[in-house]
FIMISE-123238 format. One line per 10 residues: number of its first residue (from 1); their letters; for each residue x, y, z of C-alpha. Coordinates in steps of 0.25 Angstrom, whole numbers, plus 5000, padded with zeros to 4 digits. Each point is the difference from the previous one (the first is absolute). Example, Ala and Ser with C-alpha at 12.3 -4.5 7.8 and 13.67 -1.06 7.14 Angstrom:
<nupas>
1> as> 5049:4982:5031 ~ 5006:5014:4998
</nupas>
This chain:
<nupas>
1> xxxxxxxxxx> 5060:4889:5200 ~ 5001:5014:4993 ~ 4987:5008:5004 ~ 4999:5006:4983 ~ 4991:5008:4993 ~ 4994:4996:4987 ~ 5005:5008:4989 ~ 4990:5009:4993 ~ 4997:4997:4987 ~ 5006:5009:4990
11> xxxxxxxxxx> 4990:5011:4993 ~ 4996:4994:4987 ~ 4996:5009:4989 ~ 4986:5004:4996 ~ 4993:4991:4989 ~ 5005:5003:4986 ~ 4984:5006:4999 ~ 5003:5007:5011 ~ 5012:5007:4994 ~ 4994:5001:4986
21> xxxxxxxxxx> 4989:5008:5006 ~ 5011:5009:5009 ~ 5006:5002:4987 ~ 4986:5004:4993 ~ 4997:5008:5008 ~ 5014:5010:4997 ~ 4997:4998:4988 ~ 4986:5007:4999 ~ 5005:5011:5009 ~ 5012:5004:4992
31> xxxxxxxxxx> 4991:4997:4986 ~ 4990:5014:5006 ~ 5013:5009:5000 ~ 4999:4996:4984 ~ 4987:5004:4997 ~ 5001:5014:5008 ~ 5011:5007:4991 ~ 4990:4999:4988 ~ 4989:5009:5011 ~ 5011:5009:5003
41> xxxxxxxxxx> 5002:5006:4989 ~ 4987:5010:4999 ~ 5001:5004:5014 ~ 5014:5004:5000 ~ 5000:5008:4988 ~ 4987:5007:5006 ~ 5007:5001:5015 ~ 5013:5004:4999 ~ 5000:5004:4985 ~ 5009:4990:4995
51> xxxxxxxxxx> 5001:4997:4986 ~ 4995:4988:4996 ~ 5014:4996:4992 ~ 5006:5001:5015 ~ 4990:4990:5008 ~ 5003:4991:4987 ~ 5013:5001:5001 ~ 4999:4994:5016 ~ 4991:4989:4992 ~ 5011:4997:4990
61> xxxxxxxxxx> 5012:4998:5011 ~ 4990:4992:5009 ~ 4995:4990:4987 ~ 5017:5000:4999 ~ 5004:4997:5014 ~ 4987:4990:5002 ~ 5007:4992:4988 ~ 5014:5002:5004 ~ 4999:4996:5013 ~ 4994:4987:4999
71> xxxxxxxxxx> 5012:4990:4997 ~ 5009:5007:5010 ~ 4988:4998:5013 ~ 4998:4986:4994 ~ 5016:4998:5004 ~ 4997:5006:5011 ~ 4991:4991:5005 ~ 5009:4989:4998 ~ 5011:5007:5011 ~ 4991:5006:5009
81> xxxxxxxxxx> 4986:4992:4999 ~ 4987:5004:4993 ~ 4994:5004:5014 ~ 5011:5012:5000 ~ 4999:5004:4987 ~ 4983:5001:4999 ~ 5002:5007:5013 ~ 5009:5010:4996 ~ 4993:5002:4988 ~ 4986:5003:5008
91> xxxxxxxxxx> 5010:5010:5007 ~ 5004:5008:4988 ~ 4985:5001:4992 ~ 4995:5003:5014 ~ 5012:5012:5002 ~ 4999:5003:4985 ~ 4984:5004:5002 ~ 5000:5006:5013 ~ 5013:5010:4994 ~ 4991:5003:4989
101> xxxxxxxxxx> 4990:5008:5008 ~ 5010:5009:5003 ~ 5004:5004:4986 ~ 5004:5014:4997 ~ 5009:4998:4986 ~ 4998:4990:4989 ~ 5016:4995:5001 ~ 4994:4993:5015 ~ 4988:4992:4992 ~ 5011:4993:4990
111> xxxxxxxxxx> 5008:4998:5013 ~ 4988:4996:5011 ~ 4991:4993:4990 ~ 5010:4997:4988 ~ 5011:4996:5006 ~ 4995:4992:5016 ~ 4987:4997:4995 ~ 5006:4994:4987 ~ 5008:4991:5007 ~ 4991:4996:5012
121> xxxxxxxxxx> 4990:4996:4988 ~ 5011:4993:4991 ~ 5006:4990:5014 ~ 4985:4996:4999 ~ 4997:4998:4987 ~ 4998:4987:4994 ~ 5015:4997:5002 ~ 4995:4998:5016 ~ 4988:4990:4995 ~ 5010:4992:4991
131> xxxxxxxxxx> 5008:5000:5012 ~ 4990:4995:5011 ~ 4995:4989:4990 ~ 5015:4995:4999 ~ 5003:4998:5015 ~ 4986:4996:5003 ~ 4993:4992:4988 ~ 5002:4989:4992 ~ 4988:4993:4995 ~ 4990:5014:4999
141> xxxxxxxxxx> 5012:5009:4996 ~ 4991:5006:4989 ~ 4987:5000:5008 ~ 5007:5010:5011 ~ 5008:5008:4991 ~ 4988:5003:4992 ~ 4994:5003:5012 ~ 5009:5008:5006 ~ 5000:5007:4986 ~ 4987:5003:5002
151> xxxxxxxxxx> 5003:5007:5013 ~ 5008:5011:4994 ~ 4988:5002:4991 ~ 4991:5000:5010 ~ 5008:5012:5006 ~ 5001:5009:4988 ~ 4986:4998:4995 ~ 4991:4996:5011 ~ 5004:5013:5007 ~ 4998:5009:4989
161> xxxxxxxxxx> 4987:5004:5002 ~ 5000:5001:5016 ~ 5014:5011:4998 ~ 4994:5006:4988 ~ 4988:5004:5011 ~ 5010:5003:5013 ~ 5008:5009:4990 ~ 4986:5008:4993 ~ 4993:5000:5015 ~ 5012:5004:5008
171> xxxxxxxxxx> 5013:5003:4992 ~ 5012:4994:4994 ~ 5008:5000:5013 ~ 4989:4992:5006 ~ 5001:4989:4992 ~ 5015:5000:5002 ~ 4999:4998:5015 ~ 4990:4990:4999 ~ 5011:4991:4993 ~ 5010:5002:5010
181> xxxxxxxxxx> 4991:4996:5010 ~ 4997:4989:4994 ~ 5015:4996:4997 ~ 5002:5003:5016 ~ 4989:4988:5003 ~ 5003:4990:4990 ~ 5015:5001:5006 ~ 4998:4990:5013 ~ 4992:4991:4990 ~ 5009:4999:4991
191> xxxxxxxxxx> 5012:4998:5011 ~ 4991:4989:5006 ~ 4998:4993:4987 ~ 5010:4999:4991 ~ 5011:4991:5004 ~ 5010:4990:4994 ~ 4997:4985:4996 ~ 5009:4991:5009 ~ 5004:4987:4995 ~ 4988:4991:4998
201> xxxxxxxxxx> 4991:5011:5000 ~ 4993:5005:4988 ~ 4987:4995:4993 ~ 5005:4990:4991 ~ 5014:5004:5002 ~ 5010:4987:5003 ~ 5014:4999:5005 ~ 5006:5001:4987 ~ 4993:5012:4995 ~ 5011:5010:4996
211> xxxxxxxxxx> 5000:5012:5008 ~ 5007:5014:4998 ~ 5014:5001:5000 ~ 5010:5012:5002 ~ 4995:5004:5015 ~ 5014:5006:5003 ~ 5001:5006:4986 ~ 4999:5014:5000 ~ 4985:5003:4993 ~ 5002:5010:4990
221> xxxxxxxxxx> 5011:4992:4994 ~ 4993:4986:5000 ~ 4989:5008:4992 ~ 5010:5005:4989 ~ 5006:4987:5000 ~ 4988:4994:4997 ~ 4996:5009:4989 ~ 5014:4996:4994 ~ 4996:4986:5001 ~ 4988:5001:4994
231> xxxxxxxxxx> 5001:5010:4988 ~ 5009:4991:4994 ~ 4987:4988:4999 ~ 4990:5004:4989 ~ 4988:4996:5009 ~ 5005:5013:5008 ~ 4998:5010:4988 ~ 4987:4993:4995 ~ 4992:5001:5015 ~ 5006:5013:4999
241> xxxxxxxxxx> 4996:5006:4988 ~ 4985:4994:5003 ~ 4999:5004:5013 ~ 5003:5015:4994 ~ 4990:4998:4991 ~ 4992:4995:5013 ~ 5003:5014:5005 ~ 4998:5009:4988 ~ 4986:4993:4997 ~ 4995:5003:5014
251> xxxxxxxxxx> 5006:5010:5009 ~ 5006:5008:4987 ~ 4987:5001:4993 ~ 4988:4997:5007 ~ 5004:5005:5016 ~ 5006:5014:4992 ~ 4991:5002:4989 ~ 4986:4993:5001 ~ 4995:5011:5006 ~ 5003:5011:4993
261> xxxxxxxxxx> 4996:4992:4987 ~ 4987:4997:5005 ~ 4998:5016:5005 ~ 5005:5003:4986 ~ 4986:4992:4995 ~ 4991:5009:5010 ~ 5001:4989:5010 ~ 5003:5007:5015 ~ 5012:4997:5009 ~ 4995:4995:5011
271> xxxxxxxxxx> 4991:4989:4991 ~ 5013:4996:4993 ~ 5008:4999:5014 ~ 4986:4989:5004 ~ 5004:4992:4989 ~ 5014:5001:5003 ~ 4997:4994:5013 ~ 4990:4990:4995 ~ 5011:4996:4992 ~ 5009:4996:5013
281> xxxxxxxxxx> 4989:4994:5005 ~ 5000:4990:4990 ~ 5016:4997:5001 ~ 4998:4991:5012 ~ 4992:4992:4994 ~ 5010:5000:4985 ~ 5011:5000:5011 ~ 4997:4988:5009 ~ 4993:4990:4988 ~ 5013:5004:4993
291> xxxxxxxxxx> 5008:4996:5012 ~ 4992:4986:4998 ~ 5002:4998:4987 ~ 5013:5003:5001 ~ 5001:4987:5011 ~ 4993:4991:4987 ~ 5006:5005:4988 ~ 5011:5005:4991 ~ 5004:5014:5005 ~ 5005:5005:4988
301> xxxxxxxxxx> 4987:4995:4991 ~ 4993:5008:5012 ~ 5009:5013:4998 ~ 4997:4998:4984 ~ 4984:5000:5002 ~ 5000:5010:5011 ~ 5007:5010:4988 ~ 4994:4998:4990 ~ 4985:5001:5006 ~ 5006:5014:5005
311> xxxxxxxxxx> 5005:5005:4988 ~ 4984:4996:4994 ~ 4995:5007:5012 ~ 5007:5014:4996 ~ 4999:5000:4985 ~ 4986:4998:5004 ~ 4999:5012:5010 ~ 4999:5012:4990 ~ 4988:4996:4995 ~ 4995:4998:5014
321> xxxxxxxxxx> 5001:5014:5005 ~ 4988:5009:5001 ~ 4996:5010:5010 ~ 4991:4988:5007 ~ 5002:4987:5006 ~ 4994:4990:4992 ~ 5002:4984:5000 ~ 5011:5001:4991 ~ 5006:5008:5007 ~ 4999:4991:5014
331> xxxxxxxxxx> 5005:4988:4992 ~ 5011:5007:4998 ~ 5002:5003:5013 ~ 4998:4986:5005 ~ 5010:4994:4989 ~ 5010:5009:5002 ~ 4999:4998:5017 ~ 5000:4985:4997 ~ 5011:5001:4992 ~ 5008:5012:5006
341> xxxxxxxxxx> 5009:4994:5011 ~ 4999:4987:4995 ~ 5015:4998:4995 ~ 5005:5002:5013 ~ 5002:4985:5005 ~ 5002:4994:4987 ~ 5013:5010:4998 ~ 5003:4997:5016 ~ 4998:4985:4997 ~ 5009:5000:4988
351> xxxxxxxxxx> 5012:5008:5007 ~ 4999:4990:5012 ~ 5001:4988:4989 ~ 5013:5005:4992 ~ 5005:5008:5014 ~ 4999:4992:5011 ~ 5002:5008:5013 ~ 5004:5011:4995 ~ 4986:5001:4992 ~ 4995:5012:5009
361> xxxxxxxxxx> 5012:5009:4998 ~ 4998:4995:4984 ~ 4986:5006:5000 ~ 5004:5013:5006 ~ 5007:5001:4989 ~ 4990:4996:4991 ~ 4992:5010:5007 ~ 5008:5010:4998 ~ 4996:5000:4986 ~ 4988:5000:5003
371> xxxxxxxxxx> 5001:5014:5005 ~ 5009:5004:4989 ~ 4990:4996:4990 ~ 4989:5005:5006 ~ 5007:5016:5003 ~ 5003:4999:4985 ~ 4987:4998:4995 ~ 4994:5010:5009 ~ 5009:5010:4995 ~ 4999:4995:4986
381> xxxxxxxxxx> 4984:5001:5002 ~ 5001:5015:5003 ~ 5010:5004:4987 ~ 4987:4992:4991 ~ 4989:5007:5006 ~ 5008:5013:4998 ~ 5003:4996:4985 ~ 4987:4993:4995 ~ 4989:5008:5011 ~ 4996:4984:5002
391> xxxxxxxxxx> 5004:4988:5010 ~ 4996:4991:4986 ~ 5015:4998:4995 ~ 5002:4997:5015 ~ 4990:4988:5003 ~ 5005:4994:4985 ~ 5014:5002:5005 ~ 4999:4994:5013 ~ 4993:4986:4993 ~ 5010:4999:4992
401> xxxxxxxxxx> 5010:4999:5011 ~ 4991:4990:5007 ~ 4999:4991:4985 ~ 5017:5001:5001 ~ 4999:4994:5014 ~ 4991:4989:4997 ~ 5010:4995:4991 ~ 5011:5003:5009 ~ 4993:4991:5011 ~ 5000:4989:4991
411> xxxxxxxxxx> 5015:4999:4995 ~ 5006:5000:5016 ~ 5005:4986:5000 ~ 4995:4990:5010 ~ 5006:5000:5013 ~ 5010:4988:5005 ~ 5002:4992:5011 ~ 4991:4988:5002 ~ 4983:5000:4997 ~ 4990:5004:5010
421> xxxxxxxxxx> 4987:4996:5003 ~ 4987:5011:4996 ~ 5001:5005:5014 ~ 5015:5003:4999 ~ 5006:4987:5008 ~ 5012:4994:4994 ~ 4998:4985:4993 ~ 5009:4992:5007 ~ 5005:4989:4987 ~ 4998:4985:5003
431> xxxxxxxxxx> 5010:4992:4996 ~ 4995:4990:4990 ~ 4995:4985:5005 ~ 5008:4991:4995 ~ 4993:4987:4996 ~ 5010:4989:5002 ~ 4996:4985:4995 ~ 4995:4990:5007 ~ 5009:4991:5005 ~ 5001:4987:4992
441> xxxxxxxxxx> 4993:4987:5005 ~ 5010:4990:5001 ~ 5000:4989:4990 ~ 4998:4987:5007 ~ 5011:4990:4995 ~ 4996:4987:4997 ~ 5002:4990:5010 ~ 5013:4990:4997 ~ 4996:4985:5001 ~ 5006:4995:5013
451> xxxxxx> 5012:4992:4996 ~ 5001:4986:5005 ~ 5003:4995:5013 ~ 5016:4996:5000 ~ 5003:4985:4999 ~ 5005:4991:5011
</nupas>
């Protein structure tokens, strides 16, 4: 007999939590690089005597490249893996920061924070979340993605107030550094992490679970195609056009303007920059119950509620702006937090119905005019402040947009395929019983008189 050695078990991949969590924790490192282009702005015009049109010019071309992007790294996670592509990401916010600190010229902050920060921040966007909730989820798909959602909230707002104090107690360049290194650490954690869902594996997941096609398609034509397929279904153009509308009402008006509005009613800055950070604060809590709603009810009568509420919320804010914080005021604040990021995985949920596999690629799209709505009405902000010497027209404005999207929500037709249970499980059909009769009881015959004996 053959003296052999046991074959080593193959290395199984982490627990779907376990890459939910690697994939988290990208995400909150790429959502700070957000929030610091908003800080920068001040310290570069006082530093290096930029004009303030030229740092806004890197923001616009990073708010551009951050929408852009996102489809073509959700293909790309398709050919190469999401462990690749999140890495590679933390690679490029990490470079895009740590150039930065050696800035001379305005043209190198459109390229360095613009152009490699844009698209580090873009591959990790909620195109990455849709993406691990795909592979990795099937019963809690809209648990995690408002989770993970609530990440990237985490890393724009959470951080705001501790860069805001690196940059006033040391300097711009500081705070920049302090990224990068924390891009450097969160590699090897992210690289140990995230990983790809074998066949089996998966929380919920079963064999027949459909997963990503196109591996040896090349990515940036799969993306095109894809937005080819799906600009010629309604359901595209109606997410689309909501999720702009998503973009406008939040990053367009409240992210650009809320604090020059409120500095415009005597209010200082740096209070208006604590309610802005209160106001993430209460997104992970709007993001993750709306993750669970989503799991127990319709997604479109969600998306419908969730505008509407907004909309009420900014027709109200003009009478709510003083030069203090009141209660009012921090109703508001709650409200709109609740509400802000809460649309996220009921658009995510309702691409994934009408799209199938190639739902992640779908909402890179989607949130691509996100992006475009949202660099609109920022610009459109600016030309009314300028024309009326108020941000009223733009609060009023920005509701009515949010009333539209409501009603939009509501006519995007029902998805098909068969029904699902509340936690997102398909119903498999049972054939109907088929009640057959009873057999009949046999009749009993009447017994013959017994003939008579034959004569002899």
């Amino acid at each position: 007999m053959k003296n052999s050695r046991p074959r080593p078990h193959p290395r199984k991949p982490g627990s779907p939590w376990t890459v939910a969590a690697g994939a988290a924790l990208a995400i909150v490192t790429a959502g700070a690089f957000s929030t610091l282009a908003g800080l920068l702005v001040g310290p570069l015009h006082a530093d290096l005597g930029w004009s303030r049109a030229s740092v806004g010019l890197g923001s616009l071309v990073n708010m551009v490249v951050y929408g852009a992007s996102a489809p073509f790294a959700a293909a790309l996670m398709d050919r190469f893996g999401m462990r690749r592509v999140a890495v590679g990401a933390l690679c490029l916010v990490g470079a895009g920061a740590g150039l930065a600190t050696t800035m001379t010229a305005p043209w190198q902050f459109v390229l360095y924070w613009g152009v490699l920060v844009g698209l580090g921040t873009g591959a990790t966007a909620t195109t990455f979340a849709a993406t691990v909730t795909e592979r990795w989820f099937v019963a809690r798909r809209g648990l995690v993605t408002g989770l993970l959602t609530a990440a990237s909230v985490v890393g724009q707002f959470v951080f705001l107030p501790v860069l805001s104090w690196v940059i006033d107690a040391y300097s711009w360049r500081a705070a920049a550094t302090a990224l990068a290194c924390a891009a450097a650490c969160a590699l090897p954690v992210v690289w140990a992490a995230v990983r790809e869902p074998q066949k089996g594996q998966g929380l919920g997941r079963t064999e027949d679970t459909p997963r990503p096609t196109g591996r040896t398609e090349a990515s940036a034509r799969r993306a095109l195609r894809t937005l080819v397929r799906a600009a010629r279904t309604g359901p595209f153009w109606l997410l689309a056009g909501t999720f702009a509308v998503c973009g406008a009402s939040t990053n367009g008006v409240m992210w650009t303007h809320f604090a020059p509005a409120a500095h415009d009613h005597g209010m200082p800055v740096t209070v208006a920059a604590s309610l802005l950070s209160l106001i993430g604060i209460f997104n992970v809590a709007g993001t993750v119950g709306s993750g669970w709603l989503t799991d127990r009810a319709d997604p479109r009568r969600l998306l419908a509620t969730y505008y509407a509420l907004r909309g009420l919320t900014l027709l109200a804010l003009p009478l709510l702006l003083t030069s203090a914080v009141d209660a009012p005021l921090v109703a508001f604040t709650v409200v709109f937090g609740l509400l802000d990021v809460a649309t996220v995985p009921p658009t995510i949920a309702l691409c994934r119905a009408h799209y199938g596999a190639d739902a992640p690629i779908v909402f890179g799209w989607v949130s691509a005019a996100h992006q475009v709505g949202a660099g609109a009405v920022a610009f459109a902000g600016g030309v009314a402040r300028d024309a009326f010497g108020s941000y009223d027209p733009v609060w009023v404005g920005a509701g009515a947009l949010c009333a539209g999207a409501a009603l939009l929500a509501l006519t995007v037709r029902r998805p098909p395929g068969p029904r699902v249970t509340p936690q997102g499980l398909p119903v498999t059909p049972q054939e109907p019983r088929v009640t057959r009769p009873a057999p009949a009881t046999p009749r009993r015959s009447r017994a013959l008189p017994a003939s008579p004996p034959p004569c002899r």
